[in-house]
C-alpha positions as CSV (number, residue, x, y, z in Angstrom):
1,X,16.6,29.1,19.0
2,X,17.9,30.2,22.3
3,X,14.2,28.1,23.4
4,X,15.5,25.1,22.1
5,X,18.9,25.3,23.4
6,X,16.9,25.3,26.7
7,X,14.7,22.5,26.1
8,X,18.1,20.8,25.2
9,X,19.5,21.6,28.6
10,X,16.7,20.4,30.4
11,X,16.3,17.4,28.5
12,X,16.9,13.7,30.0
13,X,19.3,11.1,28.4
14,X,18.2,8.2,26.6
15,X,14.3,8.7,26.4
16,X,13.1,7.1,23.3
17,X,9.6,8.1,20.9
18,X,9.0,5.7,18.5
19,X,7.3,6.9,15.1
20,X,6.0,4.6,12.9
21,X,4.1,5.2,9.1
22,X,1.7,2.8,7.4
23,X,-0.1,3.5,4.1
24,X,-3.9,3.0,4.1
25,X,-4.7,0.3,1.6
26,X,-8.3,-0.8,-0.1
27,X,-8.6,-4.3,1.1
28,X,-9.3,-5.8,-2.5
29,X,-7.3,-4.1,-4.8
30,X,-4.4,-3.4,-1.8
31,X,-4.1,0.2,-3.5
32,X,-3.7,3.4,-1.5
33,X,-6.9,4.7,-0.5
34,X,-7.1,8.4,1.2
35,X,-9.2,7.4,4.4
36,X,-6.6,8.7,6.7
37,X,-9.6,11.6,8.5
38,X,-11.8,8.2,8.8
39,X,-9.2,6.0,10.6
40,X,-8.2,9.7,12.6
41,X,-12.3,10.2,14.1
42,X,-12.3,6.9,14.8
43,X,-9.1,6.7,16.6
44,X,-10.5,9.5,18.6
45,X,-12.2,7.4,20.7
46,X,-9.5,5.3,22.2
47,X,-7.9,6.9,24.8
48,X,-4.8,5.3,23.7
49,X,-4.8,5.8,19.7
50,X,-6.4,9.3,20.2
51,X,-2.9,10.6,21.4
52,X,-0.7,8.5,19.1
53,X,-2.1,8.7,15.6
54,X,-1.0,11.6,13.4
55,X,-1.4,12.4,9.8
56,X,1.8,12.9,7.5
57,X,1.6,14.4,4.3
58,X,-0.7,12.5,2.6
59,X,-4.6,11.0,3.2
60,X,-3.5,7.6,2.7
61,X,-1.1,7.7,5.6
62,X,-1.2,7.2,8.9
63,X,1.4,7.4,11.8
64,X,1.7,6.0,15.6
65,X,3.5,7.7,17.9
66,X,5.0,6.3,21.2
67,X,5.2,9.8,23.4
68,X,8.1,10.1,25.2
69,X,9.2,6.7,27.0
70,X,11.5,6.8,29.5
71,X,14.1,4.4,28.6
72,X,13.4,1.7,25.4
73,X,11.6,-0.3,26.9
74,X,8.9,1.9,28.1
75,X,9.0,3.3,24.6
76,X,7.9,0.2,22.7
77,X,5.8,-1.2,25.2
78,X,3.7,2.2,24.6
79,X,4.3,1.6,20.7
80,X,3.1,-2.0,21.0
81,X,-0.3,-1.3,22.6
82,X,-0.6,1.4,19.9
83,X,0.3,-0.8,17.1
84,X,-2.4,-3.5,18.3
85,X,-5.4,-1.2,19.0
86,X,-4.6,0.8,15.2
87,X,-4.5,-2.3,13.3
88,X,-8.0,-3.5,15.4
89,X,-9.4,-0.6,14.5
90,X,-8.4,-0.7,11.2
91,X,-9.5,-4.2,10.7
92,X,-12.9,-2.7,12.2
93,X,-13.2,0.5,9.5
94,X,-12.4,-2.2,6.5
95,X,-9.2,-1.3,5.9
96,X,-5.4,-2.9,5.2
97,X,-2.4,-1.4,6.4
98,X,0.7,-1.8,4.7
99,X,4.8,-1.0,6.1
100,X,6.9,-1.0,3.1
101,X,8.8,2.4,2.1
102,X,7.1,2.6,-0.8
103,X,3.5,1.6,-2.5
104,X,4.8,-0.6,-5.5
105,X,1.5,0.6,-7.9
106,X,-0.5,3.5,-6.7
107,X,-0.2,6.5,-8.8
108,X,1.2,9.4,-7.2
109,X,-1.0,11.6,-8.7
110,X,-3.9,10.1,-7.5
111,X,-2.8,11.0,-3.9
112,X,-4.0,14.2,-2.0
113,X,-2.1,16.0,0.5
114,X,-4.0,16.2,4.1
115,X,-5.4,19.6,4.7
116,X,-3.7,21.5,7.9
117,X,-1.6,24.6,8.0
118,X,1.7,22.7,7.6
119,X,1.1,20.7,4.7
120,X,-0.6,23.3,2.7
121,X,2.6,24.8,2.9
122,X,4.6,21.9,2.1
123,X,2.7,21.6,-0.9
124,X,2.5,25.0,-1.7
125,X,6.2,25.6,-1.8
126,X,7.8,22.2,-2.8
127,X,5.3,20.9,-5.4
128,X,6.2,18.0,-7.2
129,X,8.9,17.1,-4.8
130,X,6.1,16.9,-2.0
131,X,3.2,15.4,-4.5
132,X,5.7,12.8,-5.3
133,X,7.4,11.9,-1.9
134,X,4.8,9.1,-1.2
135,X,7.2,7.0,1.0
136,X,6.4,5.8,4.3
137,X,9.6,5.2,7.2
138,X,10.6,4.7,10.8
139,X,11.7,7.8,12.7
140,X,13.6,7.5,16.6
141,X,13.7,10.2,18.9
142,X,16.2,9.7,22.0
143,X,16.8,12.6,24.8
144,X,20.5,14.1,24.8
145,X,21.5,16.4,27.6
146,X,22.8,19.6,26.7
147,X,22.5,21.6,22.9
148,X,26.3,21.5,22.6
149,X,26.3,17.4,23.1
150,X,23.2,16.9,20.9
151,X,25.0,18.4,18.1
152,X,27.9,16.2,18.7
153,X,25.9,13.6,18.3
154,X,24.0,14.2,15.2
155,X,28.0,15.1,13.9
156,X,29.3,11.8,15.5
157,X,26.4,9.4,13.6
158,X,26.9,10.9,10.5
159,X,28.8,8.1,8.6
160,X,26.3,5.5,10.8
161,X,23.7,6.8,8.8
162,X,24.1,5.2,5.4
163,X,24.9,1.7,7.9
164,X,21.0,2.0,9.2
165,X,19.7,2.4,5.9
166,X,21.5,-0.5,4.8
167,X,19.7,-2.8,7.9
168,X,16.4,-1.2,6.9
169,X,15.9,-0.9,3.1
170,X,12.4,-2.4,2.5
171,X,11.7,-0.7,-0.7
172,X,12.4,-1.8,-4.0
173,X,9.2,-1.4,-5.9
174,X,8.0,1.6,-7.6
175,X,5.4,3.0,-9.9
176,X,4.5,-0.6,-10.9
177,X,7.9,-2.0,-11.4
178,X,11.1,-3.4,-9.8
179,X,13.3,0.1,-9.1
180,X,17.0,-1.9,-8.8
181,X,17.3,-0.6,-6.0
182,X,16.8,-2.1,-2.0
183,X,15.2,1.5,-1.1
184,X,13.9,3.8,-3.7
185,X,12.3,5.4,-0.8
186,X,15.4,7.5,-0.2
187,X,15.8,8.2,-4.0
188,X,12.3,9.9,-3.7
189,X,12.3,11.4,-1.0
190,X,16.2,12.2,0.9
191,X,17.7,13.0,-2.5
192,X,14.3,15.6,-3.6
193,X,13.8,17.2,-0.7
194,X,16.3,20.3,0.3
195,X,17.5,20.5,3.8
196,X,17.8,16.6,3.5
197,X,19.9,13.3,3.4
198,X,23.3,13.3,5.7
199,X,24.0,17.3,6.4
200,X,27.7,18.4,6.9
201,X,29.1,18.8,10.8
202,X,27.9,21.9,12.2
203,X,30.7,21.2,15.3
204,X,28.0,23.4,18.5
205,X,24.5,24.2,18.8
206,X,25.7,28.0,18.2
207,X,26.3,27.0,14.1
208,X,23.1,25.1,14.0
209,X,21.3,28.1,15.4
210,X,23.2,30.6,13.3
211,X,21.6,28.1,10.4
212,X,18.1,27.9,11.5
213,X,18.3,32.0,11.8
214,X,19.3,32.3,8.4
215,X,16.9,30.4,6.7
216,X,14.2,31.9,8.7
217,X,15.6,35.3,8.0
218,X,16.0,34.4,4.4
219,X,11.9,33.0,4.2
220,X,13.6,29.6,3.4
221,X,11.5,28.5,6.0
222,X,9.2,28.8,8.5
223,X,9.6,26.2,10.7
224,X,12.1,24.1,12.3
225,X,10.5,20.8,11.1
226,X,11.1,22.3,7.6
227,X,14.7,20.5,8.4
228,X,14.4,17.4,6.8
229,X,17.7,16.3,7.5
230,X,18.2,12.6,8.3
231,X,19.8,13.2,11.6
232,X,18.7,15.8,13.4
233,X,18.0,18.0,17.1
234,X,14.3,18.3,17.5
235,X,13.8,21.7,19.1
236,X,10.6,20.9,20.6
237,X,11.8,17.4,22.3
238,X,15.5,17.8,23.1
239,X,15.8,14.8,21.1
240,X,18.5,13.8,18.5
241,X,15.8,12.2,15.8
242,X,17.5,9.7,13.2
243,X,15.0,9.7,9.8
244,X,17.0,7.6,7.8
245,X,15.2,4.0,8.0
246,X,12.3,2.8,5.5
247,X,9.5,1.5,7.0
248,X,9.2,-2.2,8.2
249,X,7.3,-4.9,6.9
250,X,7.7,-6.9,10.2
251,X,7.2,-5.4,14.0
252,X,9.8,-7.3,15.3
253,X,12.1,-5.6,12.5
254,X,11.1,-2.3,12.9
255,X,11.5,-3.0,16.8
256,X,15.1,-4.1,16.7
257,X,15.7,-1.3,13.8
258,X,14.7,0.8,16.7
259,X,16.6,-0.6,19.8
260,X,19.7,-0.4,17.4
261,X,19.2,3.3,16.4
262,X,18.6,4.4,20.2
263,X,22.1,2.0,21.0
264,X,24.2,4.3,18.4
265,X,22.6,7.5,19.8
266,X,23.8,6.2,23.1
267,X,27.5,5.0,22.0
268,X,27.9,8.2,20.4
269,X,27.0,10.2,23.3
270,X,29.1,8.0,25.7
271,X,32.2,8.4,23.1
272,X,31.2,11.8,22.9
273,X,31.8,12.0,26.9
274,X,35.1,9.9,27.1
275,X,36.6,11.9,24.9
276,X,37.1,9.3,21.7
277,X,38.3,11.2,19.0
278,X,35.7,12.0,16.3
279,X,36.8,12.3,12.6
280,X,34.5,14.1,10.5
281,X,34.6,12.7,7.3
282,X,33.8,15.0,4.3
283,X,30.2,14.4,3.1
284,X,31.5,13.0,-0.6
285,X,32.7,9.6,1.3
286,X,29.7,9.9,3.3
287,X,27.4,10.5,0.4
288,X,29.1,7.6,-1.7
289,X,28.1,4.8,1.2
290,X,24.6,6.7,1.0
291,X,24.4,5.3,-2.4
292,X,26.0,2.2,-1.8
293,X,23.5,1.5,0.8
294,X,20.0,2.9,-1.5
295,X,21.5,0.8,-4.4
296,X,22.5,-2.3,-2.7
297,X,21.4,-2.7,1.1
298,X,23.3,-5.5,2.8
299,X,24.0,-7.4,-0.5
300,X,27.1,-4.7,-1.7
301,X,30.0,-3.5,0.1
302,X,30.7,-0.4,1.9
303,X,34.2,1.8,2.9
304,X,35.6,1.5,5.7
305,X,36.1,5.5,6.3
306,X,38.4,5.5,8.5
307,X,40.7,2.9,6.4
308,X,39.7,4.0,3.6
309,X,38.9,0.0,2.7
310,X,36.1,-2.0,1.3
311,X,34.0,-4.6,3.6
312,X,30.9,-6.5,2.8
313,X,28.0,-4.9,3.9
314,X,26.9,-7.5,5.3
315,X,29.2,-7.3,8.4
316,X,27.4,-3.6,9.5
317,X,25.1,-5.5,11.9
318,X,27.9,-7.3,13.4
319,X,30.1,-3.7,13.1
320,X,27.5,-1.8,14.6
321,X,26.7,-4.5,17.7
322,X,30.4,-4.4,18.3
323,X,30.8,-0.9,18.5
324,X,27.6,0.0,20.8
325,X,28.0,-3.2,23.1
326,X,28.6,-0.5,25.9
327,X,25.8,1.5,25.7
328,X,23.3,-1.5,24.9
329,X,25.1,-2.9,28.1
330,X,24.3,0.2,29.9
331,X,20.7,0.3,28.8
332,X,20.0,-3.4,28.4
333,X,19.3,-3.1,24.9
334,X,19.6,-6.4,22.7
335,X,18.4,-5.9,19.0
336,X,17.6,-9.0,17.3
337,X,18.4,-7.7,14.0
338,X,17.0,-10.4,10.8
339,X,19.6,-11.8,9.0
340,X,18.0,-10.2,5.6
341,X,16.2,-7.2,5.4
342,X,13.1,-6.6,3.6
343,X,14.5,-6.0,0.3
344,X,16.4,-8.8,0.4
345,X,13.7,-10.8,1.4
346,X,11.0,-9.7,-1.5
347,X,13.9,-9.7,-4.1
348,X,14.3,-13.6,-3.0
349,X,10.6,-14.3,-3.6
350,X,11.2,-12.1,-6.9
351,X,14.1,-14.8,-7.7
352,X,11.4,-17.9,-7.2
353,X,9.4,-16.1,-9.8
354,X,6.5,-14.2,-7.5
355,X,4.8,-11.3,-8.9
356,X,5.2,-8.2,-7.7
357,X,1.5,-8.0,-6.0
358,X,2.1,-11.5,-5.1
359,X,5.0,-10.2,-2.8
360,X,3.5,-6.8,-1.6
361,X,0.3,-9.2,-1.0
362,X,3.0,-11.0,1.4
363,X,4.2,-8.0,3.1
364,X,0.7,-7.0,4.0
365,X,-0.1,-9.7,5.9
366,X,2.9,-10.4,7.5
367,X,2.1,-6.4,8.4
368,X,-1.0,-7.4,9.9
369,X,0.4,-10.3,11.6
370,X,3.0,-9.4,13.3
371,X,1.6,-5.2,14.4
372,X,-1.4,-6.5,15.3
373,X,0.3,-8.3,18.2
374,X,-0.3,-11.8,17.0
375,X,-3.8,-11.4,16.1
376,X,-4.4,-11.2,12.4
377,X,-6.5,-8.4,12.1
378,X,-8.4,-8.6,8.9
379,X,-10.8,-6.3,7.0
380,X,-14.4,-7.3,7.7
381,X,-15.1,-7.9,3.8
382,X,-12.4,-10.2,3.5
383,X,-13.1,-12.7,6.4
């Protein structure tokens, strides 16, 4: 710990790593197929994709990683060449890649955990809660200066959270049938997993630390990125890393999901610095706008925490634009947020009576489409 609250006080403000997941589909059927150490060796020989794939948790998921950009910008320029040259080379290797939170059909217990140190402990000491988690998201790092700050931060976005989930819910299928809810990804996974979902205010770096040293002393766990919380400082980084967000069908989504997570890391650093009071809200509210937002996206209402009043939720993009327009000023960040989300959007085509592979069919390609960097990248058996 007193490492990380180095690497915190050396770190740079506003860098941005992008982290993106995809589940590996058979191009026929569009099931989850564990070809994740196929897609990996033959990533290996792109100079670009052999630094920014990365497995997580299981074989039919793969992950692109930015590195560490130096402002937005850099960050998804880096993310778009690594989106295009993944989705060529899965094209090439016969494969479909898909970007909602959740596979709607494919058995969780047909899936395998991938075989390194860290997730054969996962598995080994969460079980079921790992073998089930079979969810796929977006993850933002950004660079805050000083540990003491960086835990503002993570304090100050704690009621934001449950706003970005609301912008990104993609993921309202499940185990072969409509879940009633816009993301049962965060049922799955934030509400299983311990050390996860929207943790309490731990005010400096010194509580956090005290924290970490317990559960390590404890054997709660072994390592920091045991921490599943949905906002949190990334020892290794000197990042504040928001987890919340389901994966996106569309790049532009996910990209403008991203440019408005690194815009409310900003604003709460900047109020942070000015000296705007920050009210910590006791995680019951918090937790009841968590649900509010896995239940009903943008198409319920949320409190107002502070006023302790309803408003539709479909004002948080407009709320959350108002409230960072300094920092995106600062950093010339413009997110063009859709004006439905993806669970809106698949429950509409639900409406005009699609089917549910009929709609994930959908999602694919406009998956393929739009990461592929306009080029629809298609398996070789199905041109």
């Amino acid at each position: 710990m007193a490492r990380a609250r180095e690497v915190f006080e050396a770190s740079e403000d506003f860098t941005v790593g992008l982290e993106e997941e995809f589940g590996i589909l058979d191009p026929a059927s569009r099931g989850l197929v564990p070809r994740f150490v196929e897609l990996r060796d033959a990533a290996a020989h792109d100079a670009v994709l052999a630094e920014s794939v990365a497995g997580e948790l299981i074989e039919s998921e793969i992950e692109i990683r930015s590195g560490r950009g130096a402002d937005f910008a850099d960050a998804i320029e880096r993310q778009r060449a690594a989106r295009a040259r993944l989705f060529a080379l899965a094209a090439r290797e016969d494969a479909l890649l898909s970007a909602t939170g959740t596979h709607p059909w494919s058995p969780w217990q047909e899936q395998r955990i991938i075989d390194t140190d860290h997730y054969r402990r996962l598995d080994e000491g969460l079980q079921y809660v790992a073998w089930r988690n079979n969810t796929f998201s977006l993850h933002v790092h950004v660079g805050v200066r000083g540990a003491d700050r960086a835990m503002a931060v993570c304090d100050r976005l704690r009621p934001v959270l449950p706003e970005l989930l609301a912008l990104s819910a993609n993921s309202v299928f499940l185990d072969g049938r409509d879940s009633g809810l816009q993301s049962v990804r965060s049922q799955i996974f934030t509400k299983s997993f311990p050390r996860c979902g929207i943790p309490e205010p731990f005010g400096d770096f010194a509580s956090w630390a005290d924290y970490v040293n317990l559960l390590l002393r404890t054997d709660s766990i072994v390592e920091n990125t045991q921490l599943w919380w949905s906002v949190r400082p990334h020892h290794s980084f000197g990042t504040v890393e928001v987890r919340i967000c389901d994966a996106q069908s569309s790049a532009e989504d996910s990209t403008a999901l991203a440019a408005m997570i690194v815009a409310c890391v900003a604003q709460a650093a900047i109020d942070h610095d000015e000296g705007v009071p920050a009210e910590h809200h006791p995680g019951r509210l918090i937790e009841e706008n968590f649900w509010r937002a896995i239940r009903y996206g943008t198409q319920g209402t949320m409190i107002d925490l502070g006023r302790k009043e309803v408003f539709p939720a479909a004002a948080i993009p407009d709320r959350l634009m108002a409230w960072t327009a300094p920092a995106r000023a600062s950093l010339r960040i413009d997110p063009e947020l859709p004006e439905a989300n993806g669970a809106q959007r698949q429950r509409a085509a639900l409406a005009d009576g699609a089917t549910m592979p009929e709609i994930f069919a959908a999602e694919v390609a406009m998956t393929g489409r739009t990461y592929a960097g306009g080029e629809v990248a298609e398996p070789a058996t199905r041109r």
